[in-house]
mmJSON file of the N, C-alpha and C atoms, coordinates in Angstrom:
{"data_MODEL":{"atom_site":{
"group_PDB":["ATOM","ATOM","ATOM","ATOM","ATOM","ATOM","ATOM","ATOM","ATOM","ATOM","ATOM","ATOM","ATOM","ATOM","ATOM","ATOM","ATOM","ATOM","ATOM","ATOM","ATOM","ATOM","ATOM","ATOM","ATOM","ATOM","ATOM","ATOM","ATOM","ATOM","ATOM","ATOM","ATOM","ATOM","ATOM","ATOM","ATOM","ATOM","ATOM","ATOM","ATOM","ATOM","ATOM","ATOM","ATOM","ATOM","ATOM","ATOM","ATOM","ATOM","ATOM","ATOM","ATOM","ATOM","ATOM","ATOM","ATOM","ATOM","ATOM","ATOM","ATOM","ATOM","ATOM","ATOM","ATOM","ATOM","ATOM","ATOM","ATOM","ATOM","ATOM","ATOM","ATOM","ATOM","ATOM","ATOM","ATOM","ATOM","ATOM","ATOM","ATOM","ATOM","ATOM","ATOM","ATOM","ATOM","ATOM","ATOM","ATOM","ATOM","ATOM","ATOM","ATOM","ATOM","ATOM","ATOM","ATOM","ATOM","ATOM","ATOM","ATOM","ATOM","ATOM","ATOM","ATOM","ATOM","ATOM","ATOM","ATOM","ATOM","ATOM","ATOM","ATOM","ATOM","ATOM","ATOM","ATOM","ATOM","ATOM","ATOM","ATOM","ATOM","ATOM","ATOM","ATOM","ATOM","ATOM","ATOM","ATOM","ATOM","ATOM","ATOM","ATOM","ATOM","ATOM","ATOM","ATOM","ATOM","ATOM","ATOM","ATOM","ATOM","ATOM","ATOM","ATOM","ATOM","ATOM","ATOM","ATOM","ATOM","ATOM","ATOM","ATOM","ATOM","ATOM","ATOM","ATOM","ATOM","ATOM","ATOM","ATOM","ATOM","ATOM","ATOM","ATOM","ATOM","ATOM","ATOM","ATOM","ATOM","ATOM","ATOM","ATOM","ATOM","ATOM","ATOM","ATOM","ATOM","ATOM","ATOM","ATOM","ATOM","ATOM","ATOM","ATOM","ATOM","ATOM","ATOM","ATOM","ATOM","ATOM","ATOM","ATOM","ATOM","ATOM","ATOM","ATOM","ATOM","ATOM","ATOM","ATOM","ATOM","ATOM","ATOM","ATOM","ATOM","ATOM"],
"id":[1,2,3,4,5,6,7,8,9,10,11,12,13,14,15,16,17,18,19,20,21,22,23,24,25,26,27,28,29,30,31,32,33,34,35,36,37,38,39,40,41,42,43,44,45,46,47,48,49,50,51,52,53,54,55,56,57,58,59,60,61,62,63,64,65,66,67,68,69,70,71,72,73,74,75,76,77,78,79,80,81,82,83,84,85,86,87,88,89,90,91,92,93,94,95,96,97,98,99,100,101,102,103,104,105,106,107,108,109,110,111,112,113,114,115,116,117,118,119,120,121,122,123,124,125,126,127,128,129,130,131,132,133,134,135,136,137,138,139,140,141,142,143,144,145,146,147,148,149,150,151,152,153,154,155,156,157,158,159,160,161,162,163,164,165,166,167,168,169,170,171,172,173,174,175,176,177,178,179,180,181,182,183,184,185,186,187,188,189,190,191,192,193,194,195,196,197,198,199,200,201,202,203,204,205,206,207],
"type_symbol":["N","C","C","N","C","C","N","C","C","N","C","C","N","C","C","N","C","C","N","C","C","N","C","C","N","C","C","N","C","C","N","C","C","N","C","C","N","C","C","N","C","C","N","C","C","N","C","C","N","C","C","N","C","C","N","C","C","N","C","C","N","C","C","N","C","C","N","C","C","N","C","C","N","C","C","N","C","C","N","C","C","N","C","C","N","C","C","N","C","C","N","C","C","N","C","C","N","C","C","N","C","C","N","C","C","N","C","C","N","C","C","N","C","C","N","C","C","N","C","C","N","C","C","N","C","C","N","C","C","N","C","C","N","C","C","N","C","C","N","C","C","N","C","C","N","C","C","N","C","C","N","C","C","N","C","C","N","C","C","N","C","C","N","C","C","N","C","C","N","C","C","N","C","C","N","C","C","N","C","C","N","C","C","N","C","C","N","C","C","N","C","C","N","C","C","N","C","C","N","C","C","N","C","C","N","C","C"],
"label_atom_id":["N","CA","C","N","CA","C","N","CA","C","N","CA","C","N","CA","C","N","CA","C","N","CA","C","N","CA","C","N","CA","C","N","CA","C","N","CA","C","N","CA","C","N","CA","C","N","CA","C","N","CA","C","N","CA","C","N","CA","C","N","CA","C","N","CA","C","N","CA","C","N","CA","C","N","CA","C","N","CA","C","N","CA","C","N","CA","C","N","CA","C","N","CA","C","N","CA","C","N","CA","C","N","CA","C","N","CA","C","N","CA","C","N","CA","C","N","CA","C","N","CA","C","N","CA","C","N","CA","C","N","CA","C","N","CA","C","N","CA","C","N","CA","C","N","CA","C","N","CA","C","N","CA","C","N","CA","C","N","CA","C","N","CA","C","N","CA","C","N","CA","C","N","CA","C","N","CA","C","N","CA","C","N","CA","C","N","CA","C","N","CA","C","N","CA","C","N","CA","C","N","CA","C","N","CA","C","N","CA","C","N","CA","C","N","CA","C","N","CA","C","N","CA","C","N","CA","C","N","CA","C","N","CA","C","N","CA","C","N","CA","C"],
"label_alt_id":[null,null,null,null,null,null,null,null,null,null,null,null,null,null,null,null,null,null,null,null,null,null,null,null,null,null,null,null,null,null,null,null,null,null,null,null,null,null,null,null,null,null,null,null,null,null,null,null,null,null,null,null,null,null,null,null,null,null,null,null,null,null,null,null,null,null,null,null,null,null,null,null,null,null,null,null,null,null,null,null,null,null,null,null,null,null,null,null,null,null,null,null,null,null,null,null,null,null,null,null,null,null,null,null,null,null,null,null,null,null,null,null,null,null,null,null,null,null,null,null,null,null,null,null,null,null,null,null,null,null,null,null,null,null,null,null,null,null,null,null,null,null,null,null,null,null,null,null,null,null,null,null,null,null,null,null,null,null,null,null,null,null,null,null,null,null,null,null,null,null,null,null,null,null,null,null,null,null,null,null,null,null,null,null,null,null,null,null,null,null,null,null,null,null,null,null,null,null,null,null,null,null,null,null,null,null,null],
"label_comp_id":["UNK","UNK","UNK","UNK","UNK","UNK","UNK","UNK","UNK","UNK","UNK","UNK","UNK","UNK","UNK","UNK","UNK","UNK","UNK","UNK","UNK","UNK","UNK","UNK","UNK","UNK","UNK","UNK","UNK","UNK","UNK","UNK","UNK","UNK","UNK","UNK","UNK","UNK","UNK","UNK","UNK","UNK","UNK","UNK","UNK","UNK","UNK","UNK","UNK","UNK","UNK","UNK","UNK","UNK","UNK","UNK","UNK","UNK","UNK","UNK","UNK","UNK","UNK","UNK","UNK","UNK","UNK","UNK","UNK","UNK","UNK","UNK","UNK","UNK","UNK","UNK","UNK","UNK","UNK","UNK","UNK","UNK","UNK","UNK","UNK","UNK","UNK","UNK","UNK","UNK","UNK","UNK","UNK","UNK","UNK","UNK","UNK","UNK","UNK","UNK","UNK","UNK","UNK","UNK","UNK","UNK","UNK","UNK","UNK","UNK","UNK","UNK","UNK","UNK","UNK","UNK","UNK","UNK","UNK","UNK","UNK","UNK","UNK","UNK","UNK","UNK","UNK","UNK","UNK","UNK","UNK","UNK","UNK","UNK","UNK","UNK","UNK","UNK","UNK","UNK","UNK","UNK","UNK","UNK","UNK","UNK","UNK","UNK","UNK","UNK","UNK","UNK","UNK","UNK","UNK","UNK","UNK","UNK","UNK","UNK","UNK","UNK","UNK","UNK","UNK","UNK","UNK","UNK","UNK","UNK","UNK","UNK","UNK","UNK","UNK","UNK","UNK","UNK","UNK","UNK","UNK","UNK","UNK","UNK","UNK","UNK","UNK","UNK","UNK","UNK","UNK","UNK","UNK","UNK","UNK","UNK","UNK","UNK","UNK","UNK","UNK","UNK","UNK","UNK","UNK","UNK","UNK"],
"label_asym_id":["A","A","A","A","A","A","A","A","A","A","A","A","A","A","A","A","A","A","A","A","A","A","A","A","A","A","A","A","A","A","A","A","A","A","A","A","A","A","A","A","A","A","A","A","A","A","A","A","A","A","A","A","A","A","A","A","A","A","A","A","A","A","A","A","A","A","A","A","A","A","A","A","A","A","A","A","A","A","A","A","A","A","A","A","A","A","A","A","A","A","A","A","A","A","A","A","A","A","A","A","A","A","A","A","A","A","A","A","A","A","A","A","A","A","A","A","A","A","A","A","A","A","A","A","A","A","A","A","A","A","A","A","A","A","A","A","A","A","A","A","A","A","A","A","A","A","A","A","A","A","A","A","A","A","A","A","A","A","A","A","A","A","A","A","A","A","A","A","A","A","A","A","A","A","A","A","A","A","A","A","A","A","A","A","A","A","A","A","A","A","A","A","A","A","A","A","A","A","A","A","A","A","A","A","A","A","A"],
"label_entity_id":["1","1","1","1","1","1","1","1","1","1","1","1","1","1","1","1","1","1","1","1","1","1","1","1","1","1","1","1","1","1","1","1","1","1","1","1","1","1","1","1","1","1","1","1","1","1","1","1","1","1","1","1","1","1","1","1","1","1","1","1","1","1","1","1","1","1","1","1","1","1","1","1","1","1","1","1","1","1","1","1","1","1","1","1","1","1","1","1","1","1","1","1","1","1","1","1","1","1","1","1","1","1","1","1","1","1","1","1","1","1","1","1","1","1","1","1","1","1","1","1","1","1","1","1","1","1","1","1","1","1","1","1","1","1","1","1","1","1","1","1","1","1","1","1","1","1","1","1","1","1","1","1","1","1","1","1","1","1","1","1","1","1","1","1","1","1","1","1","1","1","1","1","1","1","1","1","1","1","1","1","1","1","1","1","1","1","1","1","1","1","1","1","1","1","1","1","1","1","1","1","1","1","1","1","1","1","1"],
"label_seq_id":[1,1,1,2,2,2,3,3,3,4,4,4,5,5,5,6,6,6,7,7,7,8,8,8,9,9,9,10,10,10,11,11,11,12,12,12,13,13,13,14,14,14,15,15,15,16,16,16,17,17,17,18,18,18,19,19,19,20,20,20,21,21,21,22,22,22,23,23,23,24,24,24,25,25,25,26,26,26,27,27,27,28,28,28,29,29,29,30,30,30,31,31,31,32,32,32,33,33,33,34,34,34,35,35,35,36,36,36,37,37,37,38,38,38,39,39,39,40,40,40,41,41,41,42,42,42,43,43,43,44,44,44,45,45,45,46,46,46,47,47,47,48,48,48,49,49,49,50,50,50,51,51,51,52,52,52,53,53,53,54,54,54,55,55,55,56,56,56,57,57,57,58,58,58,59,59,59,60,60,60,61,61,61,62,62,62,63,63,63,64,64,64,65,65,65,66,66,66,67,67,67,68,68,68,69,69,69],
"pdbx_PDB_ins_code":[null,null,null,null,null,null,null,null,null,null,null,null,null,null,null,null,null,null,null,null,null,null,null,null,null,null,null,null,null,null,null,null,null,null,null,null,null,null,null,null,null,null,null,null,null,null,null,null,null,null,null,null,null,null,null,null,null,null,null,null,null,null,null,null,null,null,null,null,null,null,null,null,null,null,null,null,null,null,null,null,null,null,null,null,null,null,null,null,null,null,null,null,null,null,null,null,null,null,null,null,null,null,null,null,null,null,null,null,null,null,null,null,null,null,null,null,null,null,null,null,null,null,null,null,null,null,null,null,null,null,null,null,null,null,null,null,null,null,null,null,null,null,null,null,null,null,null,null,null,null,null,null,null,null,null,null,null,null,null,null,null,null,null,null,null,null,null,null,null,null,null,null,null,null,null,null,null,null,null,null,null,null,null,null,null,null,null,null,null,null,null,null,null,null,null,null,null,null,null,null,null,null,null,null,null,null,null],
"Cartn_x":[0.807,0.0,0.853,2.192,3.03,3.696,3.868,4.657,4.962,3.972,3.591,4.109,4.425,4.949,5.815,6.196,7.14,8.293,10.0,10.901,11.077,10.193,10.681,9.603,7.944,7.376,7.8,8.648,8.796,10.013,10.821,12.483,11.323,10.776,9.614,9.071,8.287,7.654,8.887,9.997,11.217,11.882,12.085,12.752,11.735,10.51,9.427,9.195,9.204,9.022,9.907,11.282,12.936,12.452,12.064,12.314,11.287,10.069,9.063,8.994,9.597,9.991,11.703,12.436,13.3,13.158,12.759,12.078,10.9,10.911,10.225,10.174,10.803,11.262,10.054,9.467,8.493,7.258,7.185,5.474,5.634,5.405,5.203,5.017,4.056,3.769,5.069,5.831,7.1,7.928,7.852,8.939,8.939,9.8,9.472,9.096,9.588,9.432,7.878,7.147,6.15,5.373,5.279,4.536,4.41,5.8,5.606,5.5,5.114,4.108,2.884,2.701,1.205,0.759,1.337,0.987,1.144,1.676,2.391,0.412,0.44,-0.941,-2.299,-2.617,-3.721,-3.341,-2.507,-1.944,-2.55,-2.196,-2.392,-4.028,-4.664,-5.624,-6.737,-6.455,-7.047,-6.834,-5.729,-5.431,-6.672,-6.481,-7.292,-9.043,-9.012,-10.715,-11.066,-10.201,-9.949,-10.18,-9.831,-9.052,-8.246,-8.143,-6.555,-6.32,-7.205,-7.141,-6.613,-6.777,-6.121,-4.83,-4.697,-3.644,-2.631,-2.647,-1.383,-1.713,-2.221,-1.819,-0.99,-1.369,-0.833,0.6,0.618,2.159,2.875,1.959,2.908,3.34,2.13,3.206,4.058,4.09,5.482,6.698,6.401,7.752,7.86,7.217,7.282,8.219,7.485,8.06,9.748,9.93,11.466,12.159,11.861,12.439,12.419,11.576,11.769,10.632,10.148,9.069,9.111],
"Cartn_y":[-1.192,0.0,1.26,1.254,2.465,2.84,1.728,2.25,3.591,3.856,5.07,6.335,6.141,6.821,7.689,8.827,9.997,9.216,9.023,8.755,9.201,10.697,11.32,10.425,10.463,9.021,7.678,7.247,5.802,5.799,6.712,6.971,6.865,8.145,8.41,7.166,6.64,5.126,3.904,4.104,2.816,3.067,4.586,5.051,5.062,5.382,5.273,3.857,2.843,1.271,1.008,0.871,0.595,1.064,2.277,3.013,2.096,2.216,1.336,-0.048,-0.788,-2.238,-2.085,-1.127,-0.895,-0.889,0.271,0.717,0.19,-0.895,-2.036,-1.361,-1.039,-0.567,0.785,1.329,2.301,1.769,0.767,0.21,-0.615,0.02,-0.978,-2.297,-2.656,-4.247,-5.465,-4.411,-5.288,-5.594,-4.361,-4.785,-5.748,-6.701,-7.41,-7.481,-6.161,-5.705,-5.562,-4.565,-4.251,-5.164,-6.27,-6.951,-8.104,-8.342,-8.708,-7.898,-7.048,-6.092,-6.002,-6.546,-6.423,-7.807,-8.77,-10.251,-10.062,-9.733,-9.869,-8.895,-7.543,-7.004,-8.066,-8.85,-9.158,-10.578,-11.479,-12.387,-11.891,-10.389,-10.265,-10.142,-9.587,-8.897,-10.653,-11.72,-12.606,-13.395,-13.278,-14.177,-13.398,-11.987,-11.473,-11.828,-12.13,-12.309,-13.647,-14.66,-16.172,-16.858,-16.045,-17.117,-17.728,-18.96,-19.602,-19.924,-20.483,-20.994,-19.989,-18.729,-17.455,-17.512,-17.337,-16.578,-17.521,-18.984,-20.075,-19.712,-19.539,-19.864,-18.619,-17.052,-16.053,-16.44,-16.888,-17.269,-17.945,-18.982,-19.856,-18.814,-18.29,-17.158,-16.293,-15.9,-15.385,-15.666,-17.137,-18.169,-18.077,-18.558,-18.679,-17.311,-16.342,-14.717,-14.886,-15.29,-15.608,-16.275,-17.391,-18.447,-19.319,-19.895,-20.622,-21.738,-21.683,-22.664,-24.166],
"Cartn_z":[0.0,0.0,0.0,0.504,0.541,-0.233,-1.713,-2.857,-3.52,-3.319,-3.929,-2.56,-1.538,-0.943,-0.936,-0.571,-0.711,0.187,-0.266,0.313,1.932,2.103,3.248,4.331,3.922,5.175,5.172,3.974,4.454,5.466,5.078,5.711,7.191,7.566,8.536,9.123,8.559,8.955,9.509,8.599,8.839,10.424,10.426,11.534,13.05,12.62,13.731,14.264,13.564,13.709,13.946,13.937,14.187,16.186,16.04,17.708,18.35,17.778,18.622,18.997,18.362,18.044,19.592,19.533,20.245,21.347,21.908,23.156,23.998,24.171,25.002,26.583,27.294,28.288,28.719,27.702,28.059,28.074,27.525,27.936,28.989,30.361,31.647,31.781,31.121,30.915,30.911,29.622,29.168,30.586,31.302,32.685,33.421,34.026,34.414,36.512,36.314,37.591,38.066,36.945,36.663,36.613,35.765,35.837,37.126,38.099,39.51,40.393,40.495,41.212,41.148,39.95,39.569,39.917,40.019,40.435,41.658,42.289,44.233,44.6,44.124,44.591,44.102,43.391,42.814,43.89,44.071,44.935,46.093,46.63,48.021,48.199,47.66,47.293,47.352,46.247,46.063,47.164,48.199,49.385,50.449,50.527,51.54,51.162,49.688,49.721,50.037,50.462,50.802,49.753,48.54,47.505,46.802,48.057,47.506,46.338,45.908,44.326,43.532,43.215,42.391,42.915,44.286,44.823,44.539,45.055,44.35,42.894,42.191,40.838,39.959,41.226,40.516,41.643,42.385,42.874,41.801,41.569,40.734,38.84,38.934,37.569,37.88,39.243,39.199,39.707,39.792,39.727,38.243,37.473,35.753,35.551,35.795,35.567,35.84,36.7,37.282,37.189,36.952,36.013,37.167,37.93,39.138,39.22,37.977,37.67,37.244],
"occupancy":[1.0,1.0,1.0,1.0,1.0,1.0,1.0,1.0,1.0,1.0,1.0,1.0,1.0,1.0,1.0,1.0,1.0,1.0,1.0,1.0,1.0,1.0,1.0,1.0,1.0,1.0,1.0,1.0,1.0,1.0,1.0,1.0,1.0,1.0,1.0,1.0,1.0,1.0,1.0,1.0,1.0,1.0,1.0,1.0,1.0,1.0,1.0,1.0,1.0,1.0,1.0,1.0,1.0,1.0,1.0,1.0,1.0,1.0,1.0,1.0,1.0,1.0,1.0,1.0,1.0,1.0,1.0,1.0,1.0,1.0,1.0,1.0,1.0,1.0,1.0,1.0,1.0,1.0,1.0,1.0,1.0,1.0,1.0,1.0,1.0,1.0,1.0,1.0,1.0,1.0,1.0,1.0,1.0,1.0,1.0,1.0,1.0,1.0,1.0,1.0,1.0,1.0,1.0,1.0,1.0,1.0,1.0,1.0,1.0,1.0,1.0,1.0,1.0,1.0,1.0,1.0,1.0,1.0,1.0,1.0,1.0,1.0,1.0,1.0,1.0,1.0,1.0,1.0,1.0,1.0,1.0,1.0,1.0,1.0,1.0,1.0,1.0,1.0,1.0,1.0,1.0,1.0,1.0,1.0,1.0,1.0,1.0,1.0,1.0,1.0,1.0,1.0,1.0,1.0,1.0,1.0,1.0,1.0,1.0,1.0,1.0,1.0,1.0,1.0,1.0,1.0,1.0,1.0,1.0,1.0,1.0,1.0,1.0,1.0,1.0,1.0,1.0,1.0,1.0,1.0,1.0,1.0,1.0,1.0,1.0,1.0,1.0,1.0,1.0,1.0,1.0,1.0,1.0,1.0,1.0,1.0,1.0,1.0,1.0,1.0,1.0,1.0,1.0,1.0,1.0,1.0,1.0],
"B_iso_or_equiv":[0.0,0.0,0.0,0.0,0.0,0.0,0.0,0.0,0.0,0.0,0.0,0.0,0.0,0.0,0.0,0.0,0.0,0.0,0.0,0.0,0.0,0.0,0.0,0.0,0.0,0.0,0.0,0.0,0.0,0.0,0.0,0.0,0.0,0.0,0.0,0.0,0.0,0.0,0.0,0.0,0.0,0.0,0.0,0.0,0.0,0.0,0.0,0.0,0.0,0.0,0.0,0.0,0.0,0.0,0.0,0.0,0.0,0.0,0.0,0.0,0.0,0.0,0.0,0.0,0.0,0.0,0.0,0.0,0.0,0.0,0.0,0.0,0.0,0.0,0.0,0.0,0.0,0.0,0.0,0.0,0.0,0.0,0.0,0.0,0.0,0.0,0.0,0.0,0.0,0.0,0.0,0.0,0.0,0.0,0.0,0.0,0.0,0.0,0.0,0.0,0.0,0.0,0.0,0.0,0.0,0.0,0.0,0.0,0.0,0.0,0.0,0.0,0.0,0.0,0.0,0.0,0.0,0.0,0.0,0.0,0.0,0.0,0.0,0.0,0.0,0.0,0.0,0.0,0.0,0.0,0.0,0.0,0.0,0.0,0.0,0.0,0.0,0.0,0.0,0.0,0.0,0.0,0.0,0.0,0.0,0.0,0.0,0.0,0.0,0.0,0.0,0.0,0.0,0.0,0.0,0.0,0.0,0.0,0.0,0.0,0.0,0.0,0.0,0.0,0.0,0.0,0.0,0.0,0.0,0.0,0.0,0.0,0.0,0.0,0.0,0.0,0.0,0.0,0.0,0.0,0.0,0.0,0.0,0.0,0.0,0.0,0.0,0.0,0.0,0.0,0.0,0.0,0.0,0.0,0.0,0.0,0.0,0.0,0.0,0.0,0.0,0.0,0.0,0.0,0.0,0.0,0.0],
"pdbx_formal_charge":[null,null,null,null,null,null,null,null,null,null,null,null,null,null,null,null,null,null,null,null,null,null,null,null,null,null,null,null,null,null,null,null,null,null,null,null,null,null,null,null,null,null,null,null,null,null,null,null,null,null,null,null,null,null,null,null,null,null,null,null,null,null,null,null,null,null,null,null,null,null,null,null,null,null,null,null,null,null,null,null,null,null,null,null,null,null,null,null,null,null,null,null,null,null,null,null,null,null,null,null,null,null,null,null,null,null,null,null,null,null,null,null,null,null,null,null,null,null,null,null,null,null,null,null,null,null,null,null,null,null,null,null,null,null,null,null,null,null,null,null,null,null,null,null,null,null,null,null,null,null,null,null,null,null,null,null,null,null,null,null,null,null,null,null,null,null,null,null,null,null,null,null,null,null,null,null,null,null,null,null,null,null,null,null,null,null,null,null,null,null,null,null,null,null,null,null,null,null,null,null,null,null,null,null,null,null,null],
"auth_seq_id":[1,1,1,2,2,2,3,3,3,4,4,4,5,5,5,6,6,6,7,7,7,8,8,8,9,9,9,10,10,10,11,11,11,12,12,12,13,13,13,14,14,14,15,15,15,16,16,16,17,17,17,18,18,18,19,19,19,20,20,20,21,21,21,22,22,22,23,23,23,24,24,24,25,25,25,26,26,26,27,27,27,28,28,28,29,29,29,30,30,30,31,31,31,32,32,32,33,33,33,34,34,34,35,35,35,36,36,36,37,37,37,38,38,38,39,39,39,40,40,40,41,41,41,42,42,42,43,43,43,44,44,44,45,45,45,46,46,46,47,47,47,48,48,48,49,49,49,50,50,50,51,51,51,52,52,52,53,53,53,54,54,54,55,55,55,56,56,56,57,57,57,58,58,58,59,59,59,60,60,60,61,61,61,62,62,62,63,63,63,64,64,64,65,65,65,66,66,66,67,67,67,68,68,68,69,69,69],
"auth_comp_id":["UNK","UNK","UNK","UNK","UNK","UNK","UNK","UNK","UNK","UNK","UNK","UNK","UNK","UNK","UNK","UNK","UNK","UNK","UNK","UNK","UNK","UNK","UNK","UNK","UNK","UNK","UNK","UNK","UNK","UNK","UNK","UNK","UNK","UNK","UNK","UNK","UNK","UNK","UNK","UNK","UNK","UNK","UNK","UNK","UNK","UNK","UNK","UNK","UNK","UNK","UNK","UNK","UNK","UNK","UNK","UNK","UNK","UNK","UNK","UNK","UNK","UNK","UNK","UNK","UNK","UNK","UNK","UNK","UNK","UNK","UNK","UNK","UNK","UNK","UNK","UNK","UNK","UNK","UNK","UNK","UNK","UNK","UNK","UNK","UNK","UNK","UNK","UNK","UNK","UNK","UNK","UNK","UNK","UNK","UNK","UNK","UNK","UNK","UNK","UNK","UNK","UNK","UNK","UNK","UNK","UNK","UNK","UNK","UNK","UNK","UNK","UNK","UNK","UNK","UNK","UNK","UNK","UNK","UNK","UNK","UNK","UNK","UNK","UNK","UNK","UNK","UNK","UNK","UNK","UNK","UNK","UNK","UNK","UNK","UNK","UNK","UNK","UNK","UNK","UNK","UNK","UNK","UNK","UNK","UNK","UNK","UNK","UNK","UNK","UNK","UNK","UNK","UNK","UNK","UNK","UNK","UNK","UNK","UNK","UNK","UNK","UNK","UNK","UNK","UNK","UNK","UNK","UNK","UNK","UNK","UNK","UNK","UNK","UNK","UNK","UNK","UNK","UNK","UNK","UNK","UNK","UNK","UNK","UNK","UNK","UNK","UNK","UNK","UNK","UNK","UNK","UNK","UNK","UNK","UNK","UNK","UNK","UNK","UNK","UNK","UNK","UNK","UNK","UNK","UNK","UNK","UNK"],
"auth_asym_id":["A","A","A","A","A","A","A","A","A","A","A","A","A","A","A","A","A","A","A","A","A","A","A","A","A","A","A","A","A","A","A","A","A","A","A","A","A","A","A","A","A","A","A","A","A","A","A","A","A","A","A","A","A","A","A","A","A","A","A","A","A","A","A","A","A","A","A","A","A","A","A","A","A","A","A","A","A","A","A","A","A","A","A","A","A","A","A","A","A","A","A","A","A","A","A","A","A","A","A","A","A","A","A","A","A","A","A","A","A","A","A","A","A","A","A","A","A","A","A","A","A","A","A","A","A","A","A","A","A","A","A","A","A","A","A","A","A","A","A","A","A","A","A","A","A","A","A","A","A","A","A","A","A","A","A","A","A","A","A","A","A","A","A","A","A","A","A","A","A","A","A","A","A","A","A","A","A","A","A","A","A","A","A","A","A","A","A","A","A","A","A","A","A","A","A","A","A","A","A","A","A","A","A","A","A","A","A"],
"auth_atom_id":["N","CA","C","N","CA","C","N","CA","C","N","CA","C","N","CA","C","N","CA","C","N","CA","C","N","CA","C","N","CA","C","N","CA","C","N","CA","C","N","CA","C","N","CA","C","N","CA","C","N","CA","C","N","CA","C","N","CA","C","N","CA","C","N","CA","C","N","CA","C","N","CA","C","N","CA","C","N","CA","C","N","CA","C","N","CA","C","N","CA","C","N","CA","C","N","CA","C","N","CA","C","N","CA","C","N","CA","C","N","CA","C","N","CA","C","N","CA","C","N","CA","C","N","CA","C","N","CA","C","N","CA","C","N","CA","C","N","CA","C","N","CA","C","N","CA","C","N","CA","C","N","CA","C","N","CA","C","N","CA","C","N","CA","C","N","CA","C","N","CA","C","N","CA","C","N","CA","C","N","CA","C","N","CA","C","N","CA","C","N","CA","C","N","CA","C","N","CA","C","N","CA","C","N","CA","C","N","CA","C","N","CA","C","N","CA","C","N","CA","C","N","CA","C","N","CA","C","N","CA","C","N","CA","C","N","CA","C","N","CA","C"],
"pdbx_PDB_model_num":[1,1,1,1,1,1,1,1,1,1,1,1,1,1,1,1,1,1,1,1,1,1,1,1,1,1,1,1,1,1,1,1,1,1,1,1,1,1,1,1,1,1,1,1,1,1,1,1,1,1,1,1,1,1,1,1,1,1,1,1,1,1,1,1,1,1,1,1,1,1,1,1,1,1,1,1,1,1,1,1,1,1,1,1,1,1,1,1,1,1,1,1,1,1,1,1,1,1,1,1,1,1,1,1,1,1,1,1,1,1,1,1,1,1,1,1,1,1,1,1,1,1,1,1,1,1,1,1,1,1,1,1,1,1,1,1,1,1,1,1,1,1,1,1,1,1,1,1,1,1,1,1,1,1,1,1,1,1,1,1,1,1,1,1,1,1,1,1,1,1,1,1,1,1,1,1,1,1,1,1,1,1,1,1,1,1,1,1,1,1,1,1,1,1,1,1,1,1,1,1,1,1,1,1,1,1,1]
}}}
């Protein structure tokens, strides 16, 4: 679809996708910190509503997360 494109958006498009594809590190999710924080609260959270069943299983993903699985 971009053939027809002006050299200066594809240069534009190549260089924008190169950075975004790069920079992993700004979408929170990717972190891995981030995302065991976000398991440790939903863990605590599912233990306090007395459900074990969630709470081992979001334990056990963030053994996976860590490599301890």
């Amino acid at each position: 679809m971009g053939a027809a494109l002006a050299e200066d958006f594809k240069t534009l498009f190549f260089e924008t996708r190169k950075q975004f594809l790069e920079d992993l590190e700004s979408i929170p999710i990717a972190n891995k910190a981030v995302r065991l924080r976000r398991l440790d609260r939903m863990a605590n959270v599912a233990e306090d509503r007395g459900n074990l069943v969630l709470a081992a299983d979001l334990g056990e993903r963030a053994a996976k997360e860590v490599g301890g699985a």
